[in-house]
Legacy VTK file of the C-alpha trace (Angstrom):
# vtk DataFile Version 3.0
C-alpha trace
ASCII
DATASET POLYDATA
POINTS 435 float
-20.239 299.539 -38.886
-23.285 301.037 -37.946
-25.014 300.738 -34.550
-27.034 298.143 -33.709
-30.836 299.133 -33.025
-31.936 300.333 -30.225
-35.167 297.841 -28.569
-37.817 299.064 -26.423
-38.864 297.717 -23.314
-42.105 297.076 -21.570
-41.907 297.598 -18.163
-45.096 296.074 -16.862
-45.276 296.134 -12.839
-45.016 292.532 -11.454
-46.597 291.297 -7.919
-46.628 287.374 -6.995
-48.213 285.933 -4.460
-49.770 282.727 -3.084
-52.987 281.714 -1.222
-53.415 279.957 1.641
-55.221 276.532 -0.811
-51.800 276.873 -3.033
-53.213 278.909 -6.027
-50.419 281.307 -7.564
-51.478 284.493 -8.296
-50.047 287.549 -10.685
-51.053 291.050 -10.812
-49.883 293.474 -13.342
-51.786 296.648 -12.573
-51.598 299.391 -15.943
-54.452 302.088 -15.180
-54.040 303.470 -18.924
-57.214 302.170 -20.124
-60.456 301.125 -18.412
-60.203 297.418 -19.299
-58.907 294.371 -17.054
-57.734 290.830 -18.025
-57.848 287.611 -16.262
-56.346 284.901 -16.947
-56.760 280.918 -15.394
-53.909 278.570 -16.524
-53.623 274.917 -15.494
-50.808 272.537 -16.066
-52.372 270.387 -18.273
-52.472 269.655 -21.396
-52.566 267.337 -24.479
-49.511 265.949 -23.276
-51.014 264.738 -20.175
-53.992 262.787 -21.753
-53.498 258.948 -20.917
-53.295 256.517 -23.166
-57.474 255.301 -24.334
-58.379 259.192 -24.261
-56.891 261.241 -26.989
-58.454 264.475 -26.769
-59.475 264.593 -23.201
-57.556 267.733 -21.920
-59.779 269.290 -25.357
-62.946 267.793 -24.400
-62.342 268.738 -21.016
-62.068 272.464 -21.889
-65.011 272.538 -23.482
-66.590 270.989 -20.347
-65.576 273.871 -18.330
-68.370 275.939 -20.486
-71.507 274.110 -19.209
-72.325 275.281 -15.939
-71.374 274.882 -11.871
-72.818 274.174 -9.112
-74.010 277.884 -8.452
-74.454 278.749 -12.342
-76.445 276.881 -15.000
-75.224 275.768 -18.696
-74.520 279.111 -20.813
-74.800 281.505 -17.421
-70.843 282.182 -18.018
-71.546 283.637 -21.246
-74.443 285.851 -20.195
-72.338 287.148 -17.250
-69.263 288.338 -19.303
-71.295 289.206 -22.500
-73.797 291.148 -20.422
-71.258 293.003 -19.071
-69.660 294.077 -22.272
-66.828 291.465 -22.163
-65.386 288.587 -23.940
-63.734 285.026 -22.931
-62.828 282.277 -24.629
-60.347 278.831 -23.781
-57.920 277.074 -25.346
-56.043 274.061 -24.955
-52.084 273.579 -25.628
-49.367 270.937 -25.366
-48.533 271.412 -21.988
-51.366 273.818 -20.648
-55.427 274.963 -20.907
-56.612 278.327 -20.108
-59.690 280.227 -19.653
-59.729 283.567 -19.815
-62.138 287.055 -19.756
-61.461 290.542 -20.976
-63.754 293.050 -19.292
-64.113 296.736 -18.227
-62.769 297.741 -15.211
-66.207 297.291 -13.484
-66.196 293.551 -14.558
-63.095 292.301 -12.850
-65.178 290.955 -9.582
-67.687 289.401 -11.909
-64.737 287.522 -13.999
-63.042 286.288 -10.712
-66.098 284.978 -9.090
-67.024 283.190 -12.630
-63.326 281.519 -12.417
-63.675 280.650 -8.799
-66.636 278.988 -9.327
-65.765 276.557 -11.677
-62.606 275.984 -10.514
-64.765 274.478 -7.533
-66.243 272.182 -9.759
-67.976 272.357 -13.289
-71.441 270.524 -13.783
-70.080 267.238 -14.944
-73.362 264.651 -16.236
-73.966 262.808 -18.806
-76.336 265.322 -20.616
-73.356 267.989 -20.717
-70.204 265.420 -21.665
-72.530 263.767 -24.321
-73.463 266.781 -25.649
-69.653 268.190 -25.826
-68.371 265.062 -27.105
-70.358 265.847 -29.880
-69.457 269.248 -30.401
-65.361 268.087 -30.326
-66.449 265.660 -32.823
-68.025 268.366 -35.077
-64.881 270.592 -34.689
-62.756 267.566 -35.762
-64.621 267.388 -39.170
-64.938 270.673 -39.534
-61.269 272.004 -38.729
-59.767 268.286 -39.819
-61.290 265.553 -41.686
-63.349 267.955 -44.171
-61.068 270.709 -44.338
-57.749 270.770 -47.210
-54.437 270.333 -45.078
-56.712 269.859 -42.119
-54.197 269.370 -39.132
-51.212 269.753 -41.436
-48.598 269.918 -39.440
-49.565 270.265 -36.246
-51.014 266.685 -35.662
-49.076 264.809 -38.781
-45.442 265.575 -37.994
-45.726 264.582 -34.290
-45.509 261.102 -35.224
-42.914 261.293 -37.314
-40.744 263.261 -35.009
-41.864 261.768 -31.319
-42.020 257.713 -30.071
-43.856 258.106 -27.313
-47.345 258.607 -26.810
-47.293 261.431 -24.563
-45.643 263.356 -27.243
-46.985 261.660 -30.521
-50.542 260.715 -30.570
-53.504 263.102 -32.099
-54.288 265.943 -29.631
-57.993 266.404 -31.608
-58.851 262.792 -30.017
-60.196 259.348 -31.863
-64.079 259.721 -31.981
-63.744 255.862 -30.157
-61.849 257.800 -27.251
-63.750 260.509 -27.141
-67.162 258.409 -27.421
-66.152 255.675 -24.697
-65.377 258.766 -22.162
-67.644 258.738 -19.041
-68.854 261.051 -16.499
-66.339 259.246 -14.071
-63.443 260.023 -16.279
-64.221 263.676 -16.672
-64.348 263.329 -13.173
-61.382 261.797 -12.520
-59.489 264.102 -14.671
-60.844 267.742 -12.680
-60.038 265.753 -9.494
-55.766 265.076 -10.301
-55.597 268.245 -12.794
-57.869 271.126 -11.798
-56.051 271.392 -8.282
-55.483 274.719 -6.859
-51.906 274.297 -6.625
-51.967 272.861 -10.467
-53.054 276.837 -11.268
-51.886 280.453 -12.247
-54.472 283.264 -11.639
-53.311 286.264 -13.779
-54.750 290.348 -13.572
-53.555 292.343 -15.596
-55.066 296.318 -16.176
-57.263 299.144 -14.594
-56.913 297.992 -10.752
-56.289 298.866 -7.650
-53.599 296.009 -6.113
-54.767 296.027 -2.926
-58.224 295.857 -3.698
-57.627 292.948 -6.187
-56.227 290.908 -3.788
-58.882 291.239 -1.663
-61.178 290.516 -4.278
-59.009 287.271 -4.973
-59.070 286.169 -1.299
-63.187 286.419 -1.209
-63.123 284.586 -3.912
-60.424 282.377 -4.540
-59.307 281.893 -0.786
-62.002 278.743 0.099
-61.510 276.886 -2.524
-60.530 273.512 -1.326
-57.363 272.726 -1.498
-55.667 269.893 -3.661
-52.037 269.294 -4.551
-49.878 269.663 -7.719
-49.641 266.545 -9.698
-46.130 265.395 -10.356
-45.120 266.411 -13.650
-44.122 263.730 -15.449
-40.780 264.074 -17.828
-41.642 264.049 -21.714
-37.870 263.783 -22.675
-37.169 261.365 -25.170
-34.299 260.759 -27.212
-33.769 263.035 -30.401
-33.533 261.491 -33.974
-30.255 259.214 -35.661
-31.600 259.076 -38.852
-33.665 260.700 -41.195
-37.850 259.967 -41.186
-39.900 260.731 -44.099
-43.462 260.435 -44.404
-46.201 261.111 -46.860
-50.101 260.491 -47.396
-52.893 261.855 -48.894
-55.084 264.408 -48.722
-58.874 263.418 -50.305
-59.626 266.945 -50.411
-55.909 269.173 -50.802
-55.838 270.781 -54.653
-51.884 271.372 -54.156
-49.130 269.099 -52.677
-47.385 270.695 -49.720
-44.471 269.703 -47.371
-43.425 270.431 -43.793
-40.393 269.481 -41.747
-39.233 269.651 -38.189
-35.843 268.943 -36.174
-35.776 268.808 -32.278
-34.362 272.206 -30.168
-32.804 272.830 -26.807
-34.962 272.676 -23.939
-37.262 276.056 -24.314
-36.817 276.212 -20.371
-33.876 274.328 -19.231
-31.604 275.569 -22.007
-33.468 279.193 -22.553
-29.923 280.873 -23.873
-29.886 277.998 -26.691
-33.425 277.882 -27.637
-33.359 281.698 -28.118
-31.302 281.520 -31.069
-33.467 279.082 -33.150
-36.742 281.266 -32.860
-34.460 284.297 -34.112
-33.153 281.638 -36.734
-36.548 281.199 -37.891
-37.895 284.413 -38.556
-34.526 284.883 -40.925
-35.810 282.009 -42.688
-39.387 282.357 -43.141
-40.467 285.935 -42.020
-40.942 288.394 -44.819
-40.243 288.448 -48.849
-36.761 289.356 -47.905
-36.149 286.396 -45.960
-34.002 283.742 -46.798
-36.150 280.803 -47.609
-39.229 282.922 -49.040
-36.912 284.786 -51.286
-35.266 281.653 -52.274
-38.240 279.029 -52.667
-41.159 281.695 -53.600
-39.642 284.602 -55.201
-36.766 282.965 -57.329
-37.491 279.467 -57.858
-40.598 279.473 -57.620
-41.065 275.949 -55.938
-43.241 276.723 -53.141
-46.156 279.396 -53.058
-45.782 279.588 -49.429
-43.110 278.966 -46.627
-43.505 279.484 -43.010
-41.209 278.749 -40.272
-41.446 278.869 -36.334
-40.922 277.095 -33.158
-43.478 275.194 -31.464
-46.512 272.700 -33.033
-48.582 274.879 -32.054
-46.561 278.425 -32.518
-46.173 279.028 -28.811
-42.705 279.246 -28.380
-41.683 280.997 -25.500
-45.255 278.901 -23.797
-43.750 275.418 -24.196
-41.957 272.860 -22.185
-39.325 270.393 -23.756
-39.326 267.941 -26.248
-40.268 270.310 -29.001
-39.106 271.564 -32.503
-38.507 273.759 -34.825
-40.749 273.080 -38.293
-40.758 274.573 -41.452
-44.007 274.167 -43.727
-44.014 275.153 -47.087
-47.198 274.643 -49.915
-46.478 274.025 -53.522
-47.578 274.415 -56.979
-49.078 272.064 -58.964
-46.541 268.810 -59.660
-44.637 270.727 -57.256
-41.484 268.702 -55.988
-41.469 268.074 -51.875
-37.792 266.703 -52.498
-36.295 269.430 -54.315
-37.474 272.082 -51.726
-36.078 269.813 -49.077
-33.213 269.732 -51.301
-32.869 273.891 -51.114
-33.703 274.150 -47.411
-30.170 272.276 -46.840
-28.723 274.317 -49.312
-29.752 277.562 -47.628
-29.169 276.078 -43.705
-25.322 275.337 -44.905
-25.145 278.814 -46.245
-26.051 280.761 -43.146
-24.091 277.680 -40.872
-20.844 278.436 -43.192
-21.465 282.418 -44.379
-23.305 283.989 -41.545
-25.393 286.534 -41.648
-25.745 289.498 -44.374
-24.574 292.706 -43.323
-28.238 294.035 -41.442
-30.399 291.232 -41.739
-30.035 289.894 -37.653
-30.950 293.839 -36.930
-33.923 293.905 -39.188
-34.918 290.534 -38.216
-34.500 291.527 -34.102
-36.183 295.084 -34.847
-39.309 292.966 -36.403
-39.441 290.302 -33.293
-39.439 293.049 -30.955
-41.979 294.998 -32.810
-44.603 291.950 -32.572
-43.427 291.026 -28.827
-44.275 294.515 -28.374
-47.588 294.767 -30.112
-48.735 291.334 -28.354
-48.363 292.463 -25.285
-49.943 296.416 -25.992
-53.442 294.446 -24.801
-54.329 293.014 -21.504
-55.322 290.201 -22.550
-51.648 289.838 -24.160
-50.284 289.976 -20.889
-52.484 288.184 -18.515
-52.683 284.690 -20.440
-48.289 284.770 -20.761
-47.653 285.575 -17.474
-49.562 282.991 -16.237
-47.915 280.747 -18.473
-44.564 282.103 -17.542
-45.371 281.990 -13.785
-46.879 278.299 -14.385
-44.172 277.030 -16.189
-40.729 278.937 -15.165
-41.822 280.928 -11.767
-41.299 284.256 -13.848
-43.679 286.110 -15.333
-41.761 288.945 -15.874
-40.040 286.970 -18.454
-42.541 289.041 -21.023
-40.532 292.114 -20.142
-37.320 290.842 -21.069
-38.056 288.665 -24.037
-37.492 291.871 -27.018
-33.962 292.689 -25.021
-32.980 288.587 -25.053
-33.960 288.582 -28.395
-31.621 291.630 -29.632
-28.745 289.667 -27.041
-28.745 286.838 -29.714
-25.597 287.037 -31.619
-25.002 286.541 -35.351
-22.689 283.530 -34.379
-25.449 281.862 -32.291
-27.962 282.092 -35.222
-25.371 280.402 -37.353
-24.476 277.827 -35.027
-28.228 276.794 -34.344
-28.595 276.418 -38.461
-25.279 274.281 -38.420
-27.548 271.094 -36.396
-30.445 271.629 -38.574
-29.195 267.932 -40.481
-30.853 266.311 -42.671
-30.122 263.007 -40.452
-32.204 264.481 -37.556
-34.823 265.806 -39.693
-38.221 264.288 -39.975
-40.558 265.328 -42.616
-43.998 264.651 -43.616
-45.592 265.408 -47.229
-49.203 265.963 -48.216
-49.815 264.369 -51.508
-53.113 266.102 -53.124
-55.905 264.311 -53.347
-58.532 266.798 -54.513
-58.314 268.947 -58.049
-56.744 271.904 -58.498
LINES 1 436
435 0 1 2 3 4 5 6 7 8 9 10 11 12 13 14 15 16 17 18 19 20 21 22 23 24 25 26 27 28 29 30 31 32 33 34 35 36 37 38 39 40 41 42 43 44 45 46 47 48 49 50 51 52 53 54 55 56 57 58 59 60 61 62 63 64 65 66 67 68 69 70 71 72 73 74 75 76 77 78 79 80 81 82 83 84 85 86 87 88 89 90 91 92 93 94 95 96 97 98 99 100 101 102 103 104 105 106 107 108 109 110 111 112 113 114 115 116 117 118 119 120 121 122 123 124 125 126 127 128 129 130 131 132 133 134 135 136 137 138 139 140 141 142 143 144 145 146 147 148 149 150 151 152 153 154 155 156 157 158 159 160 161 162 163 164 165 166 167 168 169 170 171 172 173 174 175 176 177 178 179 180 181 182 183 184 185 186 187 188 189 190 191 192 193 194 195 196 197 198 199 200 201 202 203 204 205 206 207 208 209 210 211 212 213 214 215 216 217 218 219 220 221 222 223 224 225 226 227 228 229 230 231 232 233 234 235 236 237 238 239 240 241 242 243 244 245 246 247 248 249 250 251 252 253 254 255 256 257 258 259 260 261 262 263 264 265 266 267 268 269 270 271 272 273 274 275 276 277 278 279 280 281 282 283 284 285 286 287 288 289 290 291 292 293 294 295 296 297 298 299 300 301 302 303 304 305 306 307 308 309 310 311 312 313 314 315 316 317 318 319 320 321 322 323 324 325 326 327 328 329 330 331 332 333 334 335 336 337 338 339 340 341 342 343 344 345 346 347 348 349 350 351 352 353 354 355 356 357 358 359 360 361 362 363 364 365 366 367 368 369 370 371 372 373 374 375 376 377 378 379 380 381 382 383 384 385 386 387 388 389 390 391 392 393 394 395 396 397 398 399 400 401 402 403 404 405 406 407 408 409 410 411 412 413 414 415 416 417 418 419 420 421 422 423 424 425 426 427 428 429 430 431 432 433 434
């Protein structure tokens, strides 16, 4: 037998700690290169949109763009840009952040930016008009006028998911998003921007000490607001199979993706670990199970892609969530029939395990990109504070490539065994354009 690989690990220094208004602060200092990260994470996310405004926590982000009380619209950008940075935001499931990549030199300028609006953005009518529009663009451009435009990530929630929280269209209805008012916006800042609903992260060329200082000055008189109570998105897991279809105006090919519900990615880490391996043995490479199967051999799917998550954050996700498989087809392909193989193959591996090699290949490759995500400081700062946000352990991203290589061939096998067809739900794009 031959010995298992040998993985890496990063050992990126750690330091927690807590200000006086509630806001939880990381540092990961790395002096190898002259660039810093920081990262702002709050707990909030599409998931905590109420019912009347899909798209909020979205709209919201974009809101965080125009200005503050000290800076006008568009000053953010000239600070970071001017200073030979970059930054950028992004909203998740459960989770927005903001972040800036800088040189060293920039980290004061990049912590007074996020202190600033996390005092307050400059929410009127002028600016949430204005982004409303924008969202609305974004929808038609990345949605409405695009082929498979939110295929999967918004059509198989409501397949999979009854309530609203976890179901409805994270993008937003142009009626919710056009009947939103200043008051709302708000509203929203005022229960979800709190202090103590916040991560800072640093991560790169700094001195700890001097950070922190930096942070207090900053961060330290910030008023102070408390945590919302997180609500629980549980909901019970599928009895039956669910099958959906509709059509795409503009989609030349027919395509098909499928998802089942996992363990709890935090509660249940040790179970969920298994099914992200599991998926990268599926979908992850010509030599994988599924692509060599559906794309190489029987040629009855041009693509196939597999991974944890709706939005392909897996280890940045709290429960309910799943584990999908997407796959796109050639012309009069058959949605069924690849359904048809993907049980085929998921009884294999549940009842013949693994091929001699191909969970130490598989491992070797995770760890590899783990590895490679985190080489920036950017790829460190935003997961920590995810990590420290979500689980109170940011140094999680250390250990994730050694967890991974812990998962047994056994566990990968078990984890295919409840991928049923009965729990499955499954939506299929029927094309609507020509090919």
């Amino acid at each position: 037998m031959a010995p298992k690989i040998k993985i890496p690990a990063t050992k990126y220094p750690v330091e927690r700690l807590t200000l006086g208004n509630g806001l939880r602060v990381v540092l990961s200092p790395d002096r190898s290169a002259p660039v810093v990260g920081v990262a702002v994470v709050y707990d909030v996310g599409i998931r905590s949109e109420p019912e009347g405004r899909t798209g909020f926590a979205h709209l919201f982000e974009h809101l965080m763009f125009q200005g503050s009380e000290n800076l006008e619209k568009l000053a953010h950008f000239r600070h970071v840009q001017g200073a030979g940075g970059s930054f950028n935001g992004s909203t998740h499931l459960d989770y927005t952040d903001y972040f800036e990549v800088l040189p060293t030199g920039g980290l004061e300028r990049a912590l007074f930016l996020e202190a600033d609006r996390m005092r307050g953005p400059r929410l009127t009518e002028e600016n949430l008009r204005n982004q409303i529009d924008v969202v609305k663009e974004e929808i038609r451009v990345n949605v409405l006028n695009r082929p498979y435009g939110g295929f999967p990530w918004l059509k198989l929630p409501p397949v999979l998911f009854e309530t609203f929280a976890n179901a409805h269209d994270g993008y937003g209805s142009f009626s919710d998003l056009e009947s939103a008012t200043v008051r709302d916006a708000q509203e929203f800042f005022d229960r979800y921007y709190a202090c103590g609903n916040a991560v800072l992260s640093v991560t790169g060329d700094f001195d700890v000490a001097e950070a922190t200082a930096m942070i207090e000055r900053h961060f330290g008189d910030v008023p102070a607001r408390p945590a919302p109570v997180l609500p629980d998105f549980d909901e019970p897991g599928l009895t039956a199979e669910r099958r959906e279809s509709y059509t795409d105006r503009i989609a030349p090919l027919p395509a098909i993706a499928a998802a089942w519900r996992v363990p709890d990615p935090i509660g249940a880490f040790d179970a969920y670990l298994p099914f992200a391996v599991l998926a990268e043995v599926l979908t992850d490479g010509d030599a994988s199970r599924l692509v060599e199967r559906l794309v190489q051999r029987d040629r009855s799917a041009t693509t196939m892609g597999g991974y944890l998550g709706f939005m392909g954050d897996e280890y940045q996700v709290r429960n309910p969530t799943a584990f999908l498989l997407q796959a796109h087809l050639p012309p009069g392909g058959d949605a069924d029939k690849v359904l048809r193989t993907v049980d085929e193959e998921l009884d294999r591996l549940a009842t013949g395990g693994l091929k001699p090699g191909e969970l130490d290949r598989t491992q070797a490759r995770m760890a590899t990109n783990l590895l490679q995500e985190t080489d920036g400081v950017l790829g460190r700062a935003q997961p920590m504070a995810v990590l420290e946000l979500q689980r109170g352990r940011p140094e999680l991203l250390n250990d994730l490539p050694r967890l991974i290589s812990e998962v047994t061939a056994e566990q990968v096998a078990a984890a295919a065994a409840t991928l049923r067809p009965e729990n499955r739900a499954s939506v299929e794009v029927i094309p609507g354009g020509a090919a």
